[in-house]
mmCIF entry with sequence, helices, sheets and N, C-alpha, C, O atoms, coordinates in Angstrom:
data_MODEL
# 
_entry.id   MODEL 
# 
_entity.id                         1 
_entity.type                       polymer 
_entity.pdbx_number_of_molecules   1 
# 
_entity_poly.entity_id                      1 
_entity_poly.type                           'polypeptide(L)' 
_entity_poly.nstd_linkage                   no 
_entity_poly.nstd_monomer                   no 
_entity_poly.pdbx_seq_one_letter_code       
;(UNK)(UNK)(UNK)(UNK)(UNK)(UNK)(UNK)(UNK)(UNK)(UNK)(UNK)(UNK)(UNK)(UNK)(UNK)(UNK)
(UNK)(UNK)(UNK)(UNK)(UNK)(UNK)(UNK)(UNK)(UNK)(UNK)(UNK)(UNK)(UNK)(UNK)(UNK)(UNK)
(UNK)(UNK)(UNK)(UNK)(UNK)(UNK)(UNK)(UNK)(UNK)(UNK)(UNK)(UNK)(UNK)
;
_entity_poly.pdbx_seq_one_letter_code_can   XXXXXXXXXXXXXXXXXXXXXXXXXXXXXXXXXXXXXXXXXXXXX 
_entity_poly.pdbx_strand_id                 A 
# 
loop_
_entity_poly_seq.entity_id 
_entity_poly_seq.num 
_entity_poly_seq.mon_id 
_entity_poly_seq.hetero 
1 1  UNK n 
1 2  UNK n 
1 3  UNK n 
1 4  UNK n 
1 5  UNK n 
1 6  UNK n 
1 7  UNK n 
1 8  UNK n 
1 9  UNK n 
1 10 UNK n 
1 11 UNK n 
1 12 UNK n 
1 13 UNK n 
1 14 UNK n 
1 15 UNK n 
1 16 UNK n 
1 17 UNK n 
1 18 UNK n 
1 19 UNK n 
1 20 UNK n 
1 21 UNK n 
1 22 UNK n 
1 23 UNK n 
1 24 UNK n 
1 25 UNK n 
1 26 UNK n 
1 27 UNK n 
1 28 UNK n 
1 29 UNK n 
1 30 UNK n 
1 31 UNK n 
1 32 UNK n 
1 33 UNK n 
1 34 UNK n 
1 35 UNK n 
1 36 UNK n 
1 37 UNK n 
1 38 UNK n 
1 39 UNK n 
1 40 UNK n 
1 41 UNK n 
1 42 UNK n 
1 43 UNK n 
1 44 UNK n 
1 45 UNK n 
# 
_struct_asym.id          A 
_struct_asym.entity_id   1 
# 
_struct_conf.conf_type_id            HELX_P 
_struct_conf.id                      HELX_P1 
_struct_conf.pdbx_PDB_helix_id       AA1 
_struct_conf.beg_label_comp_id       UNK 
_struct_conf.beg_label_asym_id       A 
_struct_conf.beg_label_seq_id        25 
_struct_conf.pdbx_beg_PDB_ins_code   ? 
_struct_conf.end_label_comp_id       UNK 
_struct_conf.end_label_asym_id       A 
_struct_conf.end_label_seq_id        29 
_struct_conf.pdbx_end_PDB_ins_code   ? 
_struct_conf.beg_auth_comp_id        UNK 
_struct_conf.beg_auth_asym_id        A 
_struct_conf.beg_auth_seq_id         25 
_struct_conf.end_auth_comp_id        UNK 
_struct_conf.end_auth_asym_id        A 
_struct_conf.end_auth_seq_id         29 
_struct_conf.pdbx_PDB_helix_class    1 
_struct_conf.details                 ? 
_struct_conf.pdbx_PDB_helix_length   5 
# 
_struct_conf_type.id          HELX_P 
_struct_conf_type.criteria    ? 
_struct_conf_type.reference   ? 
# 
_struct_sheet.id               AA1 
_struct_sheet.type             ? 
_struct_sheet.number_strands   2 
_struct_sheet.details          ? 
# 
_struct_sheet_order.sheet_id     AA1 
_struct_sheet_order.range_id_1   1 
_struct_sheet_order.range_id_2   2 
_struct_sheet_order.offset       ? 
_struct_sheet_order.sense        anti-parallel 
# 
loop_
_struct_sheet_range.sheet_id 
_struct_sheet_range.id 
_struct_sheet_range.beg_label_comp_id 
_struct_sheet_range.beg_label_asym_id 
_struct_sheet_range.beg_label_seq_id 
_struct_sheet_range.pdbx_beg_PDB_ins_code 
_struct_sheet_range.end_label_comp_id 
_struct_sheet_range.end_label_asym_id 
_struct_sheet_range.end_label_seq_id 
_struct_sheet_range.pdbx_end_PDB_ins_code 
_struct_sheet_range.beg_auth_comp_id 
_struct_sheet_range.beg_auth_asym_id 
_struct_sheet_range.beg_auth_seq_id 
_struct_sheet_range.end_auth_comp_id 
_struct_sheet_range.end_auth_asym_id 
_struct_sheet_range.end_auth_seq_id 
AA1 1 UNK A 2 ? UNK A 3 ? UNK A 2 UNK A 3 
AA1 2 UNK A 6 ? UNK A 7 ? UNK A 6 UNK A 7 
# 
loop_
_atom_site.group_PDB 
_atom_site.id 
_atom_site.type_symbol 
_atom_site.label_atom_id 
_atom_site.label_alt_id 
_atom_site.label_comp_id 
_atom_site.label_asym_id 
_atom_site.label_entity_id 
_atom_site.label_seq_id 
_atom_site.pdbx_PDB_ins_code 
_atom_site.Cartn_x 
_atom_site.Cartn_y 
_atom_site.Cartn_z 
_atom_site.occupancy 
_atom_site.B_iso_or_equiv 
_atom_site.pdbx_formal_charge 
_atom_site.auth_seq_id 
_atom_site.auth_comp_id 
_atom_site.auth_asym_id 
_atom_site.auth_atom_id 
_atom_site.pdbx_PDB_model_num 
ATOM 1   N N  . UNK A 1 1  ? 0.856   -1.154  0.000  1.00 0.00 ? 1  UNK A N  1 
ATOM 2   C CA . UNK A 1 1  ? 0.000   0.000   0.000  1.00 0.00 ? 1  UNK A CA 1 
ATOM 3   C C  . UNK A 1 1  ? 0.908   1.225   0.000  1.00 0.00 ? 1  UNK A C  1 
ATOM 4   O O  . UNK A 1 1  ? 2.040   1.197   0.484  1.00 0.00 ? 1  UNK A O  1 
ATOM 5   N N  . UNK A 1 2  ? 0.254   2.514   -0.676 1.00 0.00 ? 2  UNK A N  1 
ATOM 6   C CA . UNK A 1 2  ? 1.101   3.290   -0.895 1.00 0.00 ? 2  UNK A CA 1 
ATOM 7   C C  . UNK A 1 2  ? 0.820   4.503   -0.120 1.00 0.00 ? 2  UNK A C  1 
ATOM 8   O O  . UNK A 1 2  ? 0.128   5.381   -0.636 1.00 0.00 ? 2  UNK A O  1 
ATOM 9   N N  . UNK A 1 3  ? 1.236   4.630   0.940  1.00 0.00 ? 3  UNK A N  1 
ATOM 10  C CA . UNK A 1 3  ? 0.738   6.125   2.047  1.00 0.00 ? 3  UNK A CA 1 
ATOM 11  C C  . UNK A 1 3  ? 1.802   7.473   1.568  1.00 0.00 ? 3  UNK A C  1 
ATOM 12  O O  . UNK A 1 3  ? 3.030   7.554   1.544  1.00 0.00 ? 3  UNK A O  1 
ATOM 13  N N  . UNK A 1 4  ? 1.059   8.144   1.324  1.00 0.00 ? 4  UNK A N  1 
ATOM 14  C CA . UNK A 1 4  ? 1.861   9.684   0.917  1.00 0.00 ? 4  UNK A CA 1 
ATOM 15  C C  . UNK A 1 4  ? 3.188   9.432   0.644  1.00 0.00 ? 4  UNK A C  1 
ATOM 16  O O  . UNK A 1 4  ? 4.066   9.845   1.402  1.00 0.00 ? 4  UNK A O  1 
ATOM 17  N N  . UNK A 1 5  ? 3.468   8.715   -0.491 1.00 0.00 ? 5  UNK A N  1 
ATOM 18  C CA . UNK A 1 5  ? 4.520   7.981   -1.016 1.00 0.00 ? 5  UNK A CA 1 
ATOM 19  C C  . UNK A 1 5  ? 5.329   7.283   -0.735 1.00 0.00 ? 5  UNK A C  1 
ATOM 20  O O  . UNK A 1 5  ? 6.116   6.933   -1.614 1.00 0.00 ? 5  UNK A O  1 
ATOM 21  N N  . UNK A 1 6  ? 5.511   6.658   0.965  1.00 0.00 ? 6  UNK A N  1 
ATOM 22  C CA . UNK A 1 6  ? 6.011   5.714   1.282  1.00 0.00 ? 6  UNK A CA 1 
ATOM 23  C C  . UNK A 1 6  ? 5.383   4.449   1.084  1.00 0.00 ? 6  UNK A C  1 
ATOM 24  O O  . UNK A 1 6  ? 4.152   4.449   1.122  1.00 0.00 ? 6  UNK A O  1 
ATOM 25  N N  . UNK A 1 7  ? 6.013   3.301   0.868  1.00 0.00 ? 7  UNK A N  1 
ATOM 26  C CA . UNK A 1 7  ? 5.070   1.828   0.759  1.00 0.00 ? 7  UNK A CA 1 
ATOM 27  C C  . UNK A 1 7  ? 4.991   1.534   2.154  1.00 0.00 ? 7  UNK A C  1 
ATOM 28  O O  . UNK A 1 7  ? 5.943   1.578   2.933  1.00 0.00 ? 7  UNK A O  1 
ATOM 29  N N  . UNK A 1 8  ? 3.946   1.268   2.402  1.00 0.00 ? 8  UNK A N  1 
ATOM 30  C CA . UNK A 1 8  ? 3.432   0.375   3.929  1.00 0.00 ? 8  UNK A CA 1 
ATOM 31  C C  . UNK A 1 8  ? 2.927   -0.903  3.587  1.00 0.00 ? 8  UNK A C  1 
ATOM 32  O O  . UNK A 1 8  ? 2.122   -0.934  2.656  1.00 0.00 ? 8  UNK A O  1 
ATOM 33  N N  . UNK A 1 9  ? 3.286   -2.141  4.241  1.00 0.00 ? 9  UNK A N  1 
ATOM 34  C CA . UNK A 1 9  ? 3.428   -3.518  3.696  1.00 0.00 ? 9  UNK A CA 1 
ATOM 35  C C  . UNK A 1 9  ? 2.251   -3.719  5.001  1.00 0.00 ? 9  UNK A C  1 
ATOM 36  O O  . UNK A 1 9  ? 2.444   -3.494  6.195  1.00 0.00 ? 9  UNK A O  1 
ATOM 37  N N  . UNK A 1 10 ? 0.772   -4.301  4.227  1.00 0.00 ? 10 UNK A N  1 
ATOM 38  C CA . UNK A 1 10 ? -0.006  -4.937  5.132  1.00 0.00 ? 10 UNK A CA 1 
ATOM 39  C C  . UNK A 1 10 ? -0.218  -6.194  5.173  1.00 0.00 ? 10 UNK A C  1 
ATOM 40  O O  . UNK A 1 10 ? -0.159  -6.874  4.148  1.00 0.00 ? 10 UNK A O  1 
ATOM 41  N N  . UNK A 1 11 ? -0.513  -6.733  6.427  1.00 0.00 ? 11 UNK A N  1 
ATOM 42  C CA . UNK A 1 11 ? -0.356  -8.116  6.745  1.00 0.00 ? 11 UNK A CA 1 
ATOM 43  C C  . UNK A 1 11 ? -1.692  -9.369  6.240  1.00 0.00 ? 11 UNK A C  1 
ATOM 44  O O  . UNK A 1 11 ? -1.824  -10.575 6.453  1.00 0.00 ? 11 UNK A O  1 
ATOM 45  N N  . UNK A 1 12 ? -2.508  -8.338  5.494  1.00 0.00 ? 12 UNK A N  1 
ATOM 46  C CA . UNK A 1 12 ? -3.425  -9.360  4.610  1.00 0.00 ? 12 UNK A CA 1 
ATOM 47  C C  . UNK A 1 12 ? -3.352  -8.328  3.148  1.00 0.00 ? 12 UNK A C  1 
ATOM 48  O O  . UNK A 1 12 ? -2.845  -7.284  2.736  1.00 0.00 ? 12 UNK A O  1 
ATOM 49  N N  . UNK A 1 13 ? -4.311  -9.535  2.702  1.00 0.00 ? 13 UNK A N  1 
ATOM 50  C CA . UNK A 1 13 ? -4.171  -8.767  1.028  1.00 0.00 ? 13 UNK A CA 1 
ATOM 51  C C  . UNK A 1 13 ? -5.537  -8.485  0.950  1.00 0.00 ? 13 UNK A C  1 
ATOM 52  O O  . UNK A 1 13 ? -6.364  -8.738  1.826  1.00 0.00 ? 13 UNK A O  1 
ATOM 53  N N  . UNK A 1 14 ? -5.748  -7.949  -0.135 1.00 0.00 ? 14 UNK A N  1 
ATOM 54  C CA . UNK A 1 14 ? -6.969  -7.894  -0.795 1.00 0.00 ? 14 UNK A CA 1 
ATOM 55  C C  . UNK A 1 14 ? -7.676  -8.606  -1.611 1.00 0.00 ? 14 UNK A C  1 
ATOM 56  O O  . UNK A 1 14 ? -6.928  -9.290  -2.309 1.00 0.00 ? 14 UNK A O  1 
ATOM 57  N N  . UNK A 1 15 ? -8.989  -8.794  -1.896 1.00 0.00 ? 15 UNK A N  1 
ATOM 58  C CA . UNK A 1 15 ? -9.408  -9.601  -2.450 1.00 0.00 ? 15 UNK A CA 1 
ATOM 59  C C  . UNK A 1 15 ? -10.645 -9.216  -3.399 1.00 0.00 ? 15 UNK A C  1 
ATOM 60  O O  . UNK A 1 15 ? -11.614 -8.489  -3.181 1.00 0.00 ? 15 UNK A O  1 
ATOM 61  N N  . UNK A 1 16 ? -10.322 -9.856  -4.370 1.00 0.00 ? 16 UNK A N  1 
ATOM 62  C CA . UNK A 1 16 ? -11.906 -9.463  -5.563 1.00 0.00 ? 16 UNK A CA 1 
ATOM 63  C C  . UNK A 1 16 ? -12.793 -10.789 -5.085 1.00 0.00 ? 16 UNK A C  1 
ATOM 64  O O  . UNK A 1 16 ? -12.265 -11.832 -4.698 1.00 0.00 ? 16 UNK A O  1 
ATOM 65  N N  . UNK A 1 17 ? -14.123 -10.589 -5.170 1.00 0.00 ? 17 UNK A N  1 
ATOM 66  C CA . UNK A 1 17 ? -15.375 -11.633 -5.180 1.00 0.00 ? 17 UNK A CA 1 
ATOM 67  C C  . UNK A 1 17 ? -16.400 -11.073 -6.315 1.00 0.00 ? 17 UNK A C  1 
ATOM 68  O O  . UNK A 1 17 ? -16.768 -9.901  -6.236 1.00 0.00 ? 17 UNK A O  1 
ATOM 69  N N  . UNK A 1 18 ? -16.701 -11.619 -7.005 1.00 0.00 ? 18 UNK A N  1 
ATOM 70  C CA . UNK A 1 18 ? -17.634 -11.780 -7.579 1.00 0.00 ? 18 UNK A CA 1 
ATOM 71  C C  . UNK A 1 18 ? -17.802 -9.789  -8.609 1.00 0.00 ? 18 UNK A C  1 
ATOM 72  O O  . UNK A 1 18 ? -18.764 -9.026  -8.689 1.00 0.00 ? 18 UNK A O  1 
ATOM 73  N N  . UNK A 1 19 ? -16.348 -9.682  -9.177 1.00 0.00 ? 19 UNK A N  1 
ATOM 74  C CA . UNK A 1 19 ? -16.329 -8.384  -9.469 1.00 0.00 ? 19 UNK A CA 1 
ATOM 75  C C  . UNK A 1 19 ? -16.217 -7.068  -8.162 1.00 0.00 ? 19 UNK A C  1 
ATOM 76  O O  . UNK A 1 19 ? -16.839 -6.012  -8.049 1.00 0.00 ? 19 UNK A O  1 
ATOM 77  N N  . UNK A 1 20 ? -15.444 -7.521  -7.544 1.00 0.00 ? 20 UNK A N  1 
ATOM 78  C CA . UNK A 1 20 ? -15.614 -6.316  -6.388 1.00 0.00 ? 20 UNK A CA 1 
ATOM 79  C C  . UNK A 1 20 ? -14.570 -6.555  -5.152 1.00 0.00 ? 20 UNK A C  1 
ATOM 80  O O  . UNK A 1 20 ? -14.520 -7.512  -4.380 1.00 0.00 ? 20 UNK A O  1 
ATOM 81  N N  . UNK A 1 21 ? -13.685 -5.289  -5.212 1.00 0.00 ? 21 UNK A N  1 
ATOM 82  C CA . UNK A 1 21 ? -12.636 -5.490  -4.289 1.00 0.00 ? 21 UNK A CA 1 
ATOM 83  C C  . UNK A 1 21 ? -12.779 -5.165  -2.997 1.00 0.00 ? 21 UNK A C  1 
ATOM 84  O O  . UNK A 1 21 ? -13.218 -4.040  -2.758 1.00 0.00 ? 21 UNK A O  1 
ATOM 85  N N  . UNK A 1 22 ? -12.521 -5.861  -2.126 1.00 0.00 ? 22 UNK A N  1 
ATOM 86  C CA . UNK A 1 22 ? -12.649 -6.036  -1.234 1.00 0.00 ? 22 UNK A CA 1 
ATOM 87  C C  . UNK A 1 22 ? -11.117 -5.434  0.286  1.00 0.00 ? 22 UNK A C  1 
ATOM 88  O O  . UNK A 1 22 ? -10.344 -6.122  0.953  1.00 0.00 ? 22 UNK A O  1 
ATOM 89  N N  . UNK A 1 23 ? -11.178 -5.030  0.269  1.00 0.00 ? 23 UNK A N  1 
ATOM 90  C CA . UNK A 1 23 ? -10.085 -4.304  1.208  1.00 0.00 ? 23 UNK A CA 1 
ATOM 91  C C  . UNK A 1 23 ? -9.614  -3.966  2.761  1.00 0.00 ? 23 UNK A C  1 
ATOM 92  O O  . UNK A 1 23 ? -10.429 -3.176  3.237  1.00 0.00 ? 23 UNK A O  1 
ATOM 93  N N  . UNK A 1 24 ? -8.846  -4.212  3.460  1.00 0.00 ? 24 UNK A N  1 
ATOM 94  C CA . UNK A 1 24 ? -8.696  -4.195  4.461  1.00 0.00 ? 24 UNK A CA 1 
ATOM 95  C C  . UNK A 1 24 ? -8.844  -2.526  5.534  1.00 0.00 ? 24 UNK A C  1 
ATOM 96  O O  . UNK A 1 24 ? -8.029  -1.634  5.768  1.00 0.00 ? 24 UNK A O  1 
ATOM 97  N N  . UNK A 1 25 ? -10.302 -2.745  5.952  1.00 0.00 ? 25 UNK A N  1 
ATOM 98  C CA . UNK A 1 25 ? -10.741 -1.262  5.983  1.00 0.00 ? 25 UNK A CA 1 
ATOM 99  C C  . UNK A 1 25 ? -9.591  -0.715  7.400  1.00 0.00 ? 25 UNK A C  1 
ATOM 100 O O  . UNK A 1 25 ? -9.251  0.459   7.547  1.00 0.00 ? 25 UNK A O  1 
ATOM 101 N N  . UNK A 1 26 ? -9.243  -1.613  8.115  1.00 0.00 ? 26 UNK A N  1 
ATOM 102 C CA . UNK A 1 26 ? -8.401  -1.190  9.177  1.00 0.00 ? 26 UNK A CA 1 
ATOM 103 C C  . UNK A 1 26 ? -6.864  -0.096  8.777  1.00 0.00 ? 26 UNK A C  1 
ATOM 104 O O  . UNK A 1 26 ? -6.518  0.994   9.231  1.00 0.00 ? 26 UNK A O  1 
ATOM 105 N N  . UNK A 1 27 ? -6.211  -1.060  7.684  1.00 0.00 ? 27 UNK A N  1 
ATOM 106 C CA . UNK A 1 27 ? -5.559  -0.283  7.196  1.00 0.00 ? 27 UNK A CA 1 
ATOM 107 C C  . UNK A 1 27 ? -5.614  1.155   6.361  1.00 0.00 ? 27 UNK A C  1 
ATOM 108 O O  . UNK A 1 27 ? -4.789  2.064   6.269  1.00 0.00 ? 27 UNK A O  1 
ATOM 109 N N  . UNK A 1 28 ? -6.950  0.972   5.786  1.00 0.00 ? 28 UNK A N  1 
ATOM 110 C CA . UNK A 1 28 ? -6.903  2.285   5.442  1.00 0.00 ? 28 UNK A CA 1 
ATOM 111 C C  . UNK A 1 28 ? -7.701  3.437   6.510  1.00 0.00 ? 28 UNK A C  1 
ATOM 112 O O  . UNK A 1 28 ? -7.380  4.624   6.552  1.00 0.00 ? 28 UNK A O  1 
ATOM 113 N N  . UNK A 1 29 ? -8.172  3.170   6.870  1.00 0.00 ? 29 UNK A N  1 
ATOM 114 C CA . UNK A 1 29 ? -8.646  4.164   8.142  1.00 0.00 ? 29 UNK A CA 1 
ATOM 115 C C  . UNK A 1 29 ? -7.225  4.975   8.942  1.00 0.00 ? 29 UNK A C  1 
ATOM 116 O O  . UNK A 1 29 ? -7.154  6.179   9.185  1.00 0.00 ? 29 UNK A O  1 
ATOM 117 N N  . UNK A 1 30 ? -6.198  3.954   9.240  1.00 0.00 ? 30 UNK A N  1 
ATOM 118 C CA . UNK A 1 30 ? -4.966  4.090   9.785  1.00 0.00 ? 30 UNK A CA 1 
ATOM 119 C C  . UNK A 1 30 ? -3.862  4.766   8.905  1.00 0.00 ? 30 UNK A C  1 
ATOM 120 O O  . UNK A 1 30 ? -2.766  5.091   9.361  1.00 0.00 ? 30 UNK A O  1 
ATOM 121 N N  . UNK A 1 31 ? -4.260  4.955   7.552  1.00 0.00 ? 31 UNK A N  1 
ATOM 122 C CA . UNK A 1 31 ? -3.636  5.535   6.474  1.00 0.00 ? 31 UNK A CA 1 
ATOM 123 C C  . UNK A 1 31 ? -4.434  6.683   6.259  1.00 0.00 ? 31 UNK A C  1 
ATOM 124 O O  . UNK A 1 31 ? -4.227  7.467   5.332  1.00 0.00 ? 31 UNK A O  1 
ATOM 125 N N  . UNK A 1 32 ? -5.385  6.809   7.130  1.00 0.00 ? 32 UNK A N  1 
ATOM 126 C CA . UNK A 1 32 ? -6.185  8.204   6.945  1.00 0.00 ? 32 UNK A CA 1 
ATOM 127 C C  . UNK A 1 32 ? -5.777  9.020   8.128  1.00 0.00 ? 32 UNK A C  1 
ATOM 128 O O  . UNK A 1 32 ? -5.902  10.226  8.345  1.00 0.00 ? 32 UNK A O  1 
ATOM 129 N N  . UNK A 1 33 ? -5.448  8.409   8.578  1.00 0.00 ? 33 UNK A N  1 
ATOM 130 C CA . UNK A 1 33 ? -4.804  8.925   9.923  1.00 0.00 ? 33 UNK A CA 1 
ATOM 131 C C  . UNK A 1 33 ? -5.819  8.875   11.284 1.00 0.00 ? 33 UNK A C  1 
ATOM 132 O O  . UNK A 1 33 ? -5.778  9.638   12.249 1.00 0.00 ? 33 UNK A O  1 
ATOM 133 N N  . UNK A 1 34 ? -6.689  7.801   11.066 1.00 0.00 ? 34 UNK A N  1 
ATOM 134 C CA . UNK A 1 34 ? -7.601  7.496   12.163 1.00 0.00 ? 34 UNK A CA 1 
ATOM 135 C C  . UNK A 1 34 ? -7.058  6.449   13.099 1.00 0.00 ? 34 UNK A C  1 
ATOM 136 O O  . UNK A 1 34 ? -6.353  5.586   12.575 1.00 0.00 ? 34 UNK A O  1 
ATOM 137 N N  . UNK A 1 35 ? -7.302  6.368   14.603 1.00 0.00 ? 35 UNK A N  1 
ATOM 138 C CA . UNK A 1 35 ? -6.758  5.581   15.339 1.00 0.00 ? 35 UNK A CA 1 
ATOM 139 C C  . UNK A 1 35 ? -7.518  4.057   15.778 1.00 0.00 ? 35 UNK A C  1 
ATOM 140 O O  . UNK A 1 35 ? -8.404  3.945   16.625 1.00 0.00 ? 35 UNK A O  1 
ATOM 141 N N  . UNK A 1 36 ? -7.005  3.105   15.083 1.00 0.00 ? 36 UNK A N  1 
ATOM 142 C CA . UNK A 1 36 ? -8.168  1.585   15.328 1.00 0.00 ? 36 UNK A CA 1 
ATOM 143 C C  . UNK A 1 36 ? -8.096  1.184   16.326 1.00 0.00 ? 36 UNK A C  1 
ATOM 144 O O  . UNK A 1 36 ? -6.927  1.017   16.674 1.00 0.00 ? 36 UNK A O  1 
ATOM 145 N N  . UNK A 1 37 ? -8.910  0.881   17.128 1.00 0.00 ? 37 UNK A N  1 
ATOM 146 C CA . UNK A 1 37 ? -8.292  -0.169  18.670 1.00 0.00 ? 37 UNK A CA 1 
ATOM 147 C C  . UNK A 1 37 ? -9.747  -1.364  18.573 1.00 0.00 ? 37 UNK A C  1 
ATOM 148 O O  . UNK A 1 37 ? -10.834 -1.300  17.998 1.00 0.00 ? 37 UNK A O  1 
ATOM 149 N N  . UNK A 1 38 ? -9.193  -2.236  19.307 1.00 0.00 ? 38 UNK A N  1 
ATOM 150 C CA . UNK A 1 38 ? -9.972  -3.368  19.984 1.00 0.00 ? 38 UNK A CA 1 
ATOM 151 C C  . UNK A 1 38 ? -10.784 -3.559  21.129 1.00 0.00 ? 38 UNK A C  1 
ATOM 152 O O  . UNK A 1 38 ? -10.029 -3.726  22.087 1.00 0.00 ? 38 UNK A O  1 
ATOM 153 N N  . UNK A 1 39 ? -12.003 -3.613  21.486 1.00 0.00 ? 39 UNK A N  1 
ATOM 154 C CA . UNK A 1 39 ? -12.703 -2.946  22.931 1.00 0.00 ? 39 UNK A CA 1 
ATOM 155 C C  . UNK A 1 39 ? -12.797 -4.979  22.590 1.00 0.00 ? 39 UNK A C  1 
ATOM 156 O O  . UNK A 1 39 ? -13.171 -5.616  21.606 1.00 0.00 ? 39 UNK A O  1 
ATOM 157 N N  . UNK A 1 40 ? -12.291 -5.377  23.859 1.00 0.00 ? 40 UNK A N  1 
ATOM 158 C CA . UNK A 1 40 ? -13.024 -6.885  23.827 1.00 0.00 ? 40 UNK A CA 1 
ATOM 159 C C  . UNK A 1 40 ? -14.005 -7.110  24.667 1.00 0.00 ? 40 UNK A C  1 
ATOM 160 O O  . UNK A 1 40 ? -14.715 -8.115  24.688 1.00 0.00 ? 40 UNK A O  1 
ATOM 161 N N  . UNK A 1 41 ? -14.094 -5.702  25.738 1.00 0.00 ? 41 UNK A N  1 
ATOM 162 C CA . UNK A 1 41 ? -15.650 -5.446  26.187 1.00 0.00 ? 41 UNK A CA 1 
ATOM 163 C C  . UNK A 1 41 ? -16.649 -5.482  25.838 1.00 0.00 ? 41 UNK A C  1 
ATOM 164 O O  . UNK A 1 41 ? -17.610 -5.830  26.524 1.00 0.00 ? 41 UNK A O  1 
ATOM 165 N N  . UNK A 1 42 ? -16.697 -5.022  24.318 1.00 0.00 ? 42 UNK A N  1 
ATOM 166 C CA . UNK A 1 42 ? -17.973 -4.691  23.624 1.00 0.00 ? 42 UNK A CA 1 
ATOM 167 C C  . UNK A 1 42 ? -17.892 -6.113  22.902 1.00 0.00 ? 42 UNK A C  1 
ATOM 168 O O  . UNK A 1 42 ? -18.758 -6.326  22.053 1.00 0.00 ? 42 UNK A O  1 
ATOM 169 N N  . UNK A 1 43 ? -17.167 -6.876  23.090 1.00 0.00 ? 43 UNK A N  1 
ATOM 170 C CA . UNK A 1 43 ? -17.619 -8.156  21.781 1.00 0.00 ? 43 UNK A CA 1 
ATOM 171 C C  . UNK A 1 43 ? -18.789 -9.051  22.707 1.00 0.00 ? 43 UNK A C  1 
ATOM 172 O O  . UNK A 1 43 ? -18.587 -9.619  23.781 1.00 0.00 ? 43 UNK A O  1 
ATOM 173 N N  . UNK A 1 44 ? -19.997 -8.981  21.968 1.00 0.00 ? 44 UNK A N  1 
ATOM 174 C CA . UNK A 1 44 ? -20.711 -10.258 22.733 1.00 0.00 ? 44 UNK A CA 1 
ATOM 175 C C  . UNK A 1 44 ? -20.913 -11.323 22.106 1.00 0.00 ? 44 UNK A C  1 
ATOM 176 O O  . UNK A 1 44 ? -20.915 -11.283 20.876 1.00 0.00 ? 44 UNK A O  1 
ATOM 177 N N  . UNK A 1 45 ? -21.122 -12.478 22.755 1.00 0.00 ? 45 UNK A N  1 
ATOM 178 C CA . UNK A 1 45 ? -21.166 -13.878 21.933 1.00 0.00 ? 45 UNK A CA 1 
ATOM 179 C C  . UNK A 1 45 ? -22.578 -14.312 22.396 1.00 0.00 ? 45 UNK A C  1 
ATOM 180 O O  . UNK A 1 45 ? -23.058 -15.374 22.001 1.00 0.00 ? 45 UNK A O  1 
# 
């Protein structure tokens, strides 16, 4: 991936299905300069 011209190497790829790419929204949020975190509070099963 290419962030304001440095390459940043992400740890999954992308993927087409059925005509339509599919993308790792974490990374780009984080290339937007937004901060991702994990609440494992909020996960319910």
């Amino acid at each position: 991936m290419d962030v304001n011209g440095e390459t940043v190497k992400m740890d999954t790829a992308a993927r087409i299905v059925d005509d339509r790419t599919y993308i790792p929204v974490r990374f780009v949020a984080e290339a937007l300069g937004f901060e991702v975190d994990y609440l494992t509070d909020t996960n319910q099963n």
